[in-house]
C-alpha positions as CSV (number, residue, x, y, z in Angstrom):
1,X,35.4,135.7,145.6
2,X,38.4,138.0,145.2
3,X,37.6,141.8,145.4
4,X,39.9,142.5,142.5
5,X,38.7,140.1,140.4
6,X,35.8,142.4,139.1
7,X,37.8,145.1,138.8
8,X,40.2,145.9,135.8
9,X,43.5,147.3,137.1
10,X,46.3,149.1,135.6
11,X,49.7,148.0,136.4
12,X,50.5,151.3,137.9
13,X,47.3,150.8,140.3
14,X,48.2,146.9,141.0
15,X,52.3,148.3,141.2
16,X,50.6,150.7,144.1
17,X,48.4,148.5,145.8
18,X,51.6,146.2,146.5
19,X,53.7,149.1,147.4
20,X,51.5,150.1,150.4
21,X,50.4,146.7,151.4
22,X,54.4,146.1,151.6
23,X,55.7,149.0,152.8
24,X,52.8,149.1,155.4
25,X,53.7,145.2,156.5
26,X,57.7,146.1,157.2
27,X,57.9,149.2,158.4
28,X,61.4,148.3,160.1
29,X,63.3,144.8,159.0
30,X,66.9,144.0,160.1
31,X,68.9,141.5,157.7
32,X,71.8,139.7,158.0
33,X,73.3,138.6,154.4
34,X,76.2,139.3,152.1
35,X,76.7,141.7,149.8
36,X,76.7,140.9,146.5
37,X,77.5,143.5,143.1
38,X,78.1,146.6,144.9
39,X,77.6,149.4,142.9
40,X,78.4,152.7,145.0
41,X,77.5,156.1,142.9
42,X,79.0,159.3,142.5
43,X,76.8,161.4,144.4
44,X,77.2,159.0,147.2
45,X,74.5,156.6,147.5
46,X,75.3,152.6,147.6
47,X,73.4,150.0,145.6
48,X,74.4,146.5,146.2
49,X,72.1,143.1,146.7
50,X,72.2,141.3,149.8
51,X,72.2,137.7,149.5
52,X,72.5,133.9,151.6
53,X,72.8,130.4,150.1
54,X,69.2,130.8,149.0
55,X,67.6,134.1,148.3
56,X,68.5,137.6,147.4
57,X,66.9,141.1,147.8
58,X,68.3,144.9,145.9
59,X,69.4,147.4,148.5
60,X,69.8,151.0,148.6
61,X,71.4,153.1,151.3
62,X,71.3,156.8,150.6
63,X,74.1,158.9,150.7
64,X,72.4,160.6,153.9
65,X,73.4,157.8,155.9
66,X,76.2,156.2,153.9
67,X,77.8,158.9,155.0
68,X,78.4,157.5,158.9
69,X,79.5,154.5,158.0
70,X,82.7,153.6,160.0
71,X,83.7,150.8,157.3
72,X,84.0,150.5,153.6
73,X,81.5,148.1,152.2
74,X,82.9,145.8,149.8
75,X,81.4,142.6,147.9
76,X,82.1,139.2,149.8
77,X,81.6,141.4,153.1
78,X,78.9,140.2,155.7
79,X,76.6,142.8,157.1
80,X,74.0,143.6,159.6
81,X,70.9,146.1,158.4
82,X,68.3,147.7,159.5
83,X,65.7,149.6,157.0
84,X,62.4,149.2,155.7
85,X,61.0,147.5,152.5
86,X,59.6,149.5,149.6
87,X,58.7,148.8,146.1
88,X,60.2,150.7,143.0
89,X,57.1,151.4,141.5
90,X,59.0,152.1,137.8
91,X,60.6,148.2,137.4
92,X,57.8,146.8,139.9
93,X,61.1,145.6,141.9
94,X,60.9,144.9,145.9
95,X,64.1,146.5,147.9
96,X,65.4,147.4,151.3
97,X,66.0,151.0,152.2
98,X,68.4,150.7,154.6
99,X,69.4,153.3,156.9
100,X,72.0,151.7,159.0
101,X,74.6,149.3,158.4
102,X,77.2,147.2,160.5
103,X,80.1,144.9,159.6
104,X,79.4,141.3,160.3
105,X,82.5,139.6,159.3
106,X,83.4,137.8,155.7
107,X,80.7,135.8,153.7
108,X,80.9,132.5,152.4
109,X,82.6,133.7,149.0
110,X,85.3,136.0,150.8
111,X,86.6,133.1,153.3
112,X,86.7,130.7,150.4
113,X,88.5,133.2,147.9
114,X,90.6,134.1,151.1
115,X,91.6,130.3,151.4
116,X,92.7,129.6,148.2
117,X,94.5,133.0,148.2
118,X,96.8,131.9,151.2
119,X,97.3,128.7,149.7
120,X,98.6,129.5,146.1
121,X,100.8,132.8,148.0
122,X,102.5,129.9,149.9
123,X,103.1,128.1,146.7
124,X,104.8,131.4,145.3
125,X,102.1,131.9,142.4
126,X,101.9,136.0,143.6
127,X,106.2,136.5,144.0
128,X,107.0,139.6,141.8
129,X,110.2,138.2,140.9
130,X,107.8,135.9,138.2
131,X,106.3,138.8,136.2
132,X,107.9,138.8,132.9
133,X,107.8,142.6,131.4
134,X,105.4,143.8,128.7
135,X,107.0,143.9,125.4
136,X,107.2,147.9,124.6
137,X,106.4,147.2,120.6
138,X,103.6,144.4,120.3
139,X,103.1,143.1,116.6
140,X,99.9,140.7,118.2
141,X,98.2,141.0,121.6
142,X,95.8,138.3,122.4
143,X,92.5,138.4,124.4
144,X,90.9,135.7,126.1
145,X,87.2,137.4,126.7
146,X,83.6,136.7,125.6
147,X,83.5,137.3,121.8
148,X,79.8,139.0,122.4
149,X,80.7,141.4,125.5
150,X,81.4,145.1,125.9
151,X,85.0,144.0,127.3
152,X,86.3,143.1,123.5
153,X,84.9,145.9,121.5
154,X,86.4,148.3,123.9
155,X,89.5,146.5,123.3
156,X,88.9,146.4,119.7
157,X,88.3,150.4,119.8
158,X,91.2,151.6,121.7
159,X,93.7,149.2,119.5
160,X,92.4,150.8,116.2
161,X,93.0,154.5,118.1
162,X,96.0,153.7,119.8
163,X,97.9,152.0,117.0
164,X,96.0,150.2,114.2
165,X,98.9,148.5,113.1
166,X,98.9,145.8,115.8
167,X,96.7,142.9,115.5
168,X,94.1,141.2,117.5
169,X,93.3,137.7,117.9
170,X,90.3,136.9,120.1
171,X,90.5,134.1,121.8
172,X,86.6,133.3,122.6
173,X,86.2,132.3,126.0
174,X,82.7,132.1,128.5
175,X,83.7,134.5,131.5
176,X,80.7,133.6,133.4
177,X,79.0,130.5,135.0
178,X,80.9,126.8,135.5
179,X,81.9,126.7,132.4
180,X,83.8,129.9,132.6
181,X,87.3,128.4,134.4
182,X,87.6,125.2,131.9
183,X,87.3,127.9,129.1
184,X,89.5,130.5,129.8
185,X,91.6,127.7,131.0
186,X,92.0,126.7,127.3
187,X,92.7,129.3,125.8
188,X,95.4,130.5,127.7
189,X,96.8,127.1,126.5
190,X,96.1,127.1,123.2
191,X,97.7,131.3,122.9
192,X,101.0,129.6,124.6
193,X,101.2,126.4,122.3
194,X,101.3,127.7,119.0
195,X,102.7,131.4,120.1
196,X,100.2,133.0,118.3
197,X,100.5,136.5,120.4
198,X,103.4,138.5,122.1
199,X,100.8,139.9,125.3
200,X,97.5,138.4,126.3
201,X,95.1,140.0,127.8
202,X,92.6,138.1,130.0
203,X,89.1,139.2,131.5
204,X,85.7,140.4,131.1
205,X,83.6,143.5,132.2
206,X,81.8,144.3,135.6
207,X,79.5,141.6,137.5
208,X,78.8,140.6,141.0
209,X,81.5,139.4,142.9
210,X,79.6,135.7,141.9
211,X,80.4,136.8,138.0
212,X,84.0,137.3,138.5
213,X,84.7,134.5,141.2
214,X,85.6,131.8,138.1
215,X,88.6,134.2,137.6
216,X,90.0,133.0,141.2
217,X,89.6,129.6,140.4
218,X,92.7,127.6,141.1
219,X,93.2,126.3,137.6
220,X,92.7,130.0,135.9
221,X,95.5,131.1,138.4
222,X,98.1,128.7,137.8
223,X,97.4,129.1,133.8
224,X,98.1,132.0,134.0
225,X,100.8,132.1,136.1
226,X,102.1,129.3,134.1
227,X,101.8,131.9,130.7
228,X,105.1,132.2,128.7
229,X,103.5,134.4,127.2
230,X,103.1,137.9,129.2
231,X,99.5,138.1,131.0
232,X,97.4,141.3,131.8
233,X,94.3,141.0,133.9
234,X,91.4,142.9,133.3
235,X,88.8,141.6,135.5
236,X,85.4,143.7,135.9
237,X,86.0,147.4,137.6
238,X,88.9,149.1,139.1
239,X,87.2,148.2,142.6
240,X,86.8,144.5,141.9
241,X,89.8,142.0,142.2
242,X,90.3,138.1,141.9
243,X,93.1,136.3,142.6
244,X,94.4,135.7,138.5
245,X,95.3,139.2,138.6
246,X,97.9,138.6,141.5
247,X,99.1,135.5,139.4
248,X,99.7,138.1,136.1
249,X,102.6,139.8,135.0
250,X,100.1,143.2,135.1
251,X,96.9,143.9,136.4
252,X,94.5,146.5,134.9
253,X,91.6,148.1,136.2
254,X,89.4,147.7,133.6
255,X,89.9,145.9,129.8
256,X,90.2,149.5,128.6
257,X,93.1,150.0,130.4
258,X,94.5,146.5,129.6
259,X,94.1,147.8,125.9
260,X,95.9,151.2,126.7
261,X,99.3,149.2,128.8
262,X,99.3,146.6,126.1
263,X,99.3,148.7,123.0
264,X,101.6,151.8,122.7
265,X,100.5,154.8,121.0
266,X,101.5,154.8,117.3
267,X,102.3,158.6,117.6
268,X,104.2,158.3,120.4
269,X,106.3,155.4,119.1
270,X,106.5,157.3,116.0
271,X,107.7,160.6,117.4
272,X,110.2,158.9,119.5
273,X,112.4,157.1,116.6
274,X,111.5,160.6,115.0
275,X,113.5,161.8,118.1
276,X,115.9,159.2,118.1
277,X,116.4,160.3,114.3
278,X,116.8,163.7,114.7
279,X,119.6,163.4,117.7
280,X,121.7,160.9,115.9
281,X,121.6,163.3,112.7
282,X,122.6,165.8,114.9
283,X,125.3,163.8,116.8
284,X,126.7,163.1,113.3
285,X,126.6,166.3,112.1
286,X,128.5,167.6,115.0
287,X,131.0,165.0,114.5
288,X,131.6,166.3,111.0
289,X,132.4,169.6,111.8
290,X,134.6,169.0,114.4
291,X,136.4,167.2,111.9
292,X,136.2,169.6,109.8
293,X,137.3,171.8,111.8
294,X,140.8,169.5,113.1
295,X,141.2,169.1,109.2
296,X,141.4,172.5,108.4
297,X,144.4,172.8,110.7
298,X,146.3,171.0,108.1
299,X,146.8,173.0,105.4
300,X,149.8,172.8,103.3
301,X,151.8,175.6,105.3
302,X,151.3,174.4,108.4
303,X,151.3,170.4,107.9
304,X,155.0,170.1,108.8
305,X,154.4,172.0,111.8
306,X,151.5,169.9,112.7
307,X,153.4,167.0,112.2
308,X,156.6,168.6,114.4
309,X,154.0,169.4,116.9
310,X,153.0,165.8,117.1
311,X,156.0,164.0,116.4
312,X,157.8,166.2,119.4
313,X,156.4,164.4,122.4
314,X,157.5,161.1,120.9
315,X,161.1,162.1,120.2
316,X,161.7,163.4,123.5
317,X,160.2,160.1,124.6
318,X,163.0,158.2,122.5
319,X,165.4,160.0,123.2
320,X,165.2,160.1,127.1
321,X,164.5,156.0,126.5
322,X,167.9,156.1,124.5
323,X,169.4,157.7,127.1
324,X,168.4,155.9,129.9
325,X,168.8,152.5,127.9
326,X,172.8,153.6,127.4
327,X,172.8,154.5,131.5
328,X,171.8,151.5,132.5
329,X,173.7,149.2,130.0
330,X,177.2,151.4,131.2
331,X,176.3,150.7,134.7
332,X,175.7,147.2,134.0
333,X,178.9,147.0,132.0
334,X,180.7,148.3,135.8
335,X,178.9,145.8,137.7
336,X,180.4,143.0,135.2
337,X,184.0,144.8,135.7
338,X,183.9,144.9,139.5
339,X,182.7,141.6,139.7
340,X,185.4,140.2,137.4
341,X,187.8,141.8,139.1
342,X,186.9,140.7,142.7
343,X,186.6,136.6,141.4
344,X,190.3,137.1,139.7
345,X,191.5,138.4,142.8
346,X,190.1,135.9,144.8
347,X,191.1,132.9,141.8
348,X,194.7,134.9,142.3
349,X,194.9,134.5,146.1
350,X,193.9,130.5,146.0
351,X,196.7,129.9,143.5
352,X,199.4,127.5,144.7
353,X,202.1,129.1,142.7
354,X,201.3,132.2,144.4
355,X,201.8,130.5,148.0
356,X,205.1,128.9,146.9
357,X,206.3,132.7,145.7
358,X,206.0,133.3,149.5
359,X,208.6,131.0,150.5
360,X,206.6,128.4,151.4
361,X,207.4,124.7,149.4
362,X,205.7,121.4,149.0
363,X,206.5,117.7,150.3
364,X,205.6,114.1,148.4
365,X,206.9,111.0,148.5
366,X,208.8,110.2,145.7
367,X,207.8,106.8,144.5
368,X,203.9,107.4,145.3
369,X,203.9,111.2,145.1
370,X,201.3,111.4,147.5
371,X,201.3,114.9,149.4
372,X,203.0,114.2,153.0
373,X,201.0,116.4,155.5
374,X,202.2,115.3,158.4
375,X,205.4,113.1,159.9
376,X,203.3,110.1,159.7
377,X,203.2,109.9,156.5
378,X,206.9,108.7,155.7
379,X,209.8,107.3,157.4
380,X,213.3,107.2,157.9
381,X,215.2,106.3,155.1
382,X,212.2,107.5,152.4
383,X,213.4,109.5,149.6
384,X,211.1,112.6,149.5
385,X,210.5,115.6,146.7
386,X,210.5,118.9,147.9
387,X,208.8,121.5,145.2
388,X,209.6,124.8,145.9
389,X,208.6,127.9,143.7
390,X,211.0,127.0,141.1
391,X,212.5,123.8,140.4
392,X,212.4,120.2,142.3
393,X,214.8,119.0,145.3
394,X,215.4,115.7,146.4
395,X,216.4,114.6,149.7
396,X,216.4,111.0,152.2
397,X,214.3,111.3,155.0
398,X,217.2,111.0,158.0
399,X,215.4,111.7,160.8
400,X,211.4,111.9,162.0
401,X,210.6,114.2,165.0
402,X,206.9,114.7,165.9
403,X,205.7,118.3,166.5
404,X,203.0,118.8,169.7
């Protein structure tokens, strides 16, 4: 019969009986496993669950010995612990203590997220030159989140602060379990088909590194890489990642701080064109006085002298072109002279007329009148013309002697 069975325990008592028959059992355990929604706090201690295919146990490694750890523990990361196992009496939850911890490479979840990483860089899914800025002066942002969570009501809050003109459109998706890529998936599309927002943001809050791993599924990378419509990724905490926030135009730490890139603060927008205003009245009201200022220059006493003042540059101008026009028109009117002068001379010189003046006479043959150059061209007995420089001779041909 069992001993308890008479007795009527509290749960504090039963809680206590288990912590000592526990705690007395593993007084020293090492573990090998992955860790799983690590949760480091502020004063320094770590909480995280280590985890294999099958089972799972919390852990807790105070800050005591955190402290010498040579690596930076990280979800996804394999590990090597040694500690003991106690019971938190308050939840009636089993943990390890650790007290030391070494790096045992990457677990299942890493190397597979670290696969499709290298795969979809190659492919050029991560290049910076694809992000598409973040319109400065949204009218709609969209968010593709769980319609229930913390994520959208943060959201929600920090519009309605920050500017309560813009408008939301929730685009309910699941962000958890195998459902969670097909869903998100679809709504990305259905935001980019009918244009229904000018930024969408896309994520959830905090989780184990399980949670967020539908957020590096393949499909949820490439729709959002595929996004016309500018993407900001808000996926769990500022320590967590997945690979749809390398895909993204802009990746936030937290959906808070999606909210706070994506919406601009209506008092700073408003104090800027109240800026922009205010320098442009002043830029035209400078303007005016200066002309004000030229105009009052030209008052009827001094208008003409204005005007001589003015006009002055612009005569000299003429004149000098005047000037210069007449120059060059004279010496072109030379240039013609001389040139006229040199052809006539030369027209002068290759006058026949003027060769005959010189004493010298021309020979043809009377009947033909043909030009006779040499004795050749007549014979004895020929009558021939001889034209000196003025009048006509006629002679007969009485004797031919050939010159050497």
């Amino acid at each position: 019969m069992n001993t308890f069975e008479n007795n009527i325990l509290t749960v504090s008592q039963l809680t206590g009986l288990i912590k000592t028959m526990l705690e007395n059992s593993f007084t020293t355990v090492v573990l090998k496993g992955e860790i799983s929604n690590f949760r480091p706090n502020v004063s320094g201690h770590l909480y995280f669950v280590l985890k294999d295919a099958e089972s799972q146990i919390s852990a807790v490694m105070f800050r005591g010995n955190a402290q010498y750890l040579k690596f930076a523990p990280r979800d996804g990361m394999l590990v090597q612990v040694r500690g003991k196992i106690t019971v938190y009496p308050k939840n009636g939850n089993y943990q390890i203590l650790i007290t030391s911890m070494e790096a045992a490479g990457n677990g299942d979840i890493m190397e597979i997220i670290e696969m499709r990483k290298r795969k979809l860089a190659s492919e050029g899914l991560f290049d910076s030159s694809h992000k598409k800025p973040i319109p400065r002066f949204p009218k709609t942002i969209g968010v593709v989140t769980s319609s229930t969570g913390a994520a959208l009501q943060d959201i929600i809050n920090i519009a309605k602060r920050r500017n309560p003109k813009v408008n939301i459109i929730v685009f309910p998706a699941i962000v958890q379990g195998a459902e969670c890529a097909e869903s998100v998936c679809r709504q990305i599309f259905t935001a980019n088909k009918y244009k229904m927002c000018d930024t969408l943001i896309v994520g959830r809050g905090g989780g184990s590194l399980e949670d967020l791993l539908p957020f590096s599924e393949e499909s949820v990378v490439r729709a959002v890489y595929n996004s016309d419509i500018p993407v900001i990724t808000a996926v769990g905490h500022e320590i967590d990642f997945s690979l749809c926030d390398f895909a993204s135009d802009v990746r936030a730490p937290t959906p808070s701080a999606a909210a706070e890139i994506a919406i601009p603060l209506l008092t700073d927008t408003l104090n800027r064109i109240q800026d922009a205003q205010d320098q442009m009245i002043q830029t035209i009201n400078s303007k005016i006085e200066r002309l004000k200022l030229m105009m009052n220059r030209f008052t009827k006493e001094n208008m003409e002298m204005q005007f001589r003042i003015i006009e002055q540059p612009y005569m000299m101008r003429y004149d000098k072109a005047c000037d210069d026009l007449i120059q060059n028109m004279n010496y072109r009117i030379d240039e013609l002279k001389r040139r006229i002068s040199d052809n006539e001379m030369i027209l002068n010189n290759c006058n026949p007329q003027s060769i005959f003046n010189r004493g010298y006479s021309m020979v043809v043959d009377a009947q033909t009148g043909k030009v006779i150059r040499s004795p050749d061209d007549t014979k004895t007995g020929s009558e021939i013309t001889i034209v000196p420089a003025k009048g006509k001779l006629t002679a007969t041909v009485t004797r031919i002697q050939n010159g050497k």
